[in-house]
SEZA-795737 format. One line per 8 residues: their letters; for each residue x, y, z of C-alpha. Coordinates in steps of 0.5 Angstrom, whole numbers, plus 500, padded with zeros to 3 digits. Example, Ala and Ser with C-alpha at 12.3 -4.5 7.8 and 13.67 -1.06 7.14 Angstrom:
AS = 525 491 516; 527 498 514
This chain:
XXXXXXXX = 549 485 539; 550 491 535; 545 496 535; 544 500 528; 540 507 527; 537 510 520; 533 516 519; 528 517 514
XXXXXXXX = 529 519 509; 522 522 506; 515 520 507; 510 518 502; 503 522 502; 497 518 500; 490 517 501; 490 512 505
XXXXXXXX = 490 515 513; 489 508 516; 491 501 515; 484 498 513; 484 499 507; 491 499 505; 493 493 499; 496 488 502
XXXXXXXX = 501 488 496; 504 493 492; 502 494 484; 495 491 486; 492 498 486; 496 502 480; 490 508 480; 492 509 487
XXXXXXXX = 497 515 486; 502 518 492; 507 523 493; 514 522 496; 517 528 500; 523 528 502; 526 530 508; 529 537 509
XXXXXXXX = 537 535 509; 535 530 502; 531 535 498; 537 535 493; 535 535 486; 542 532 485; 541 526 489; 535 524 483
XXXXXXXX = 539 525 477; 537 520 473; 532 517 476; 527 519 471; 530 514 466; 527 508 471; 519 507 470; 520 503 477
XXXXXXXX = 523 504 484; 525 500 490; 522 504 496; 525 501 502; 520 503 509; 517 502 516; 511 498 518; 510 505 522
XXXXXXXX = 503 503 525; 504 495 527; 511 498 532; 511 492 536; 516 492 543; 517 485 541; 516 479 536; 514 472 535
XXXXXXXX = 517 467 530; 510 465 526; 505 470 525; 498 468 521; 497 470 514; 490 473 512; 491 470 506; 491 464 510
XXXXXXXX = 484 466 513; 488 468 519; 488 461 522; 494 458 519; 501 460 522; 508 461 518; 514 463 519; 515 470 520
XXXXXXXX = 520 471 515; 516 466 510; 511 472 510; 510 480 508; 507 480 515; 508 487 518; 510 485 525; 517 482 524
XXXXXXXX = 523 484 528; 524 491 524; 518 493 522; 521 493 515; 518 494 509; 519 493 501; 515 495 495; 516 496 488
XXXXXXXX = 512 503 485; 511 506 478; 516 512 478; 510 517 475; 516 523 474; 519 528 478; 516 534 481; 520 540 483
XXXXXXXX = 515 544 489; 517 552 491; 518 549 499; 518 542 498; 524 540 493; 523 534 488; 518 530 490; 517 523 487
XXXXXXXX = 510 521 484; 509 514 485; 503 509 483; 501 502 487; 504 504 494; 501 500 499; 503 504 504; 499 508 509
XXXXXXXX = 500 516 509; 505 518 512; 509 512 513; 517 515 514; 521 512 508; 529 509 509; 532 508 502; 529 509 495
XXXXXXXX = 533 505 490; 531 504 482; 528 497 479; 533 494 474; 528 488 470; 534 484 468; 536 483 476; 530 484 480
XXXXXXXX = 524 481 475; 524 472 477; 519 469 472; 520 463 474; 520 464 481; 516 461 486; 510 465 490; 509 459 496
XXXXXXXX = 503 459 500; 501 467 495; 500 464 487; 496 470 485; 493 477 488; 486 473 489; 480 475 487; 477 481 486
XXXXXXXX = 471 483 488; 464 486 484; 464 494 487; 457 498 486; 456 505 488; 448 506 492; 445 512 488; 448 519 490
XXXXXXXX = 454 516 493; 459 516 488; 458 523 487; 461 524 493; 467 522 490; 472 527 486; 472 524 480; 480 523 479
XXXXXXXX = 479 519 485; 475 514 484; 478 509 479; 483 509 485; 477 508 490; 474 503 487; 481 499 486; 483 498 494
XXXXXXXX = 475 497 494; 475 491 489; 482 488 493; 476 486 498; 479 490 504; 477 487 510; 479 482 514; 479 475 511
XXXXXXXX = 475 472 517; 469 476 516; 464 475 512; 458 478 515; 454 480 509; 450 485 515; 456 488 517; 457 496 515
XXXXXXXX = 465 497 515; 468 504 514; 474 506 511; 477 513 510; 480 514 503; 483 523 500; 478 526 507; 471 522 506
XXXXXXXX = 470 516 510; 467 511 505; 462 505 508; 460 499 505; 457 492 506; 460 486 502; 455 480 500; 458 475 497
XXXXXXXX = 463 477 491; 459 484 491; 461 489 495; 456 495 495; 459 503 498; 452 505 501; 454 512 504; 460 517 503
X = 462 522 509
């Protein structure tokens, strides 16, 4: 078997440093904003000439948290309470044989840093901080949308969830930050097995670790650190 080597490109910066969190697919959560730098050998402005007139782009990138030594044929999707298994290449699961992901963002526009060069900045990423990208391509309607496509056992994002902010807590949040908070919060971001209305989950989102407890279809943030 021949083996193949690519380098990132670029890695995406955002403000989800862990996985927790993180939507399970890209578009779910448009306020979530990131940034995308390029490595040092790609920070050519030429290299993006005409991107601009593309409202979405194709980012091509690594599960860089789920590295694995190996890989199982079937992997057991959340959507399916995590009980149920599935061919691996009948999922989005991270843990495949190249640990490849694929996600559609909003192109927000081009921007031109002193010491970085041109970044990207994106809406709707799925993606942790720090996630190395391989491959930017751009989205193309007519070729890439397939309304009459099947989504198997995944027809609709799922339900969202009720978010409410405990006296004091909210504040604690920088206002532009909150809409996109609030979004990966509604996504419901725990694990689909656990339903423990007692049970406080900390998740850290832009430098505050944010805790919160579910009770049925109402989520509640009850500290911000």
């Amino acid at each position: 078997m021949e083996d193949y080597v690519i380098r990132p490109i670029a890695h995406i910066r955002t403000d989800l440093p862990e996985k927790f969190g993180v939507p399970r697919q890209a578009g779910i959560v448009e306020a979530l904003e990131g940034r995308i730098v390029f490595e040092p050998e790609y920070r050519r402005e030429e290299a993006l000439r005409g991107i601009e007139g593309f409202s979405h782009i194709w980012l091509i990138w690594q599960f860089s948290k789920a590295l694995r030594e190996d890989w199982s044929p079937t992997v057991r999707p959340p959507r399916l309470g995590g009980n149920v298994r599935m061919g691996v290449f009948a999922t989005r699961s991270p843990f495949r044989p190249n640990a490849l992901g694929l996600s559609c963002v909003r192109l927000l526009g081009v921007e031109t840093d002193p010491e970085l060069g041109p970044v990207l900045r994106v809406a709707g990423a799925d993606l942790v901080d720090g996630t190395p990208i391989f491959d930017i391509k751009p989205y193309v309607p007519y070729a890439d949308c397939r309304p009459e496509a099947a989504s198997g056992f995944a027809p609709d994002p799922g339900a969202t969830l009720s978010v409410v902010y405990a006296p004091g807590t909210q504040e604690r949040i920088p206002p532009e930050k909150r809409p996109a908070l609030t979004g990966v919060l509604a996504n419901d971001p725990r694990p689909r097995y656990q339903e423990d209305a007692a049970r406080v989950y900390g998740l850290d989102f832009a430098g505050k670790n944010v805790k919160f407890t579910v009770d049925g279809e109402t989520l509640t943030v009850i500290e911000v650190e």
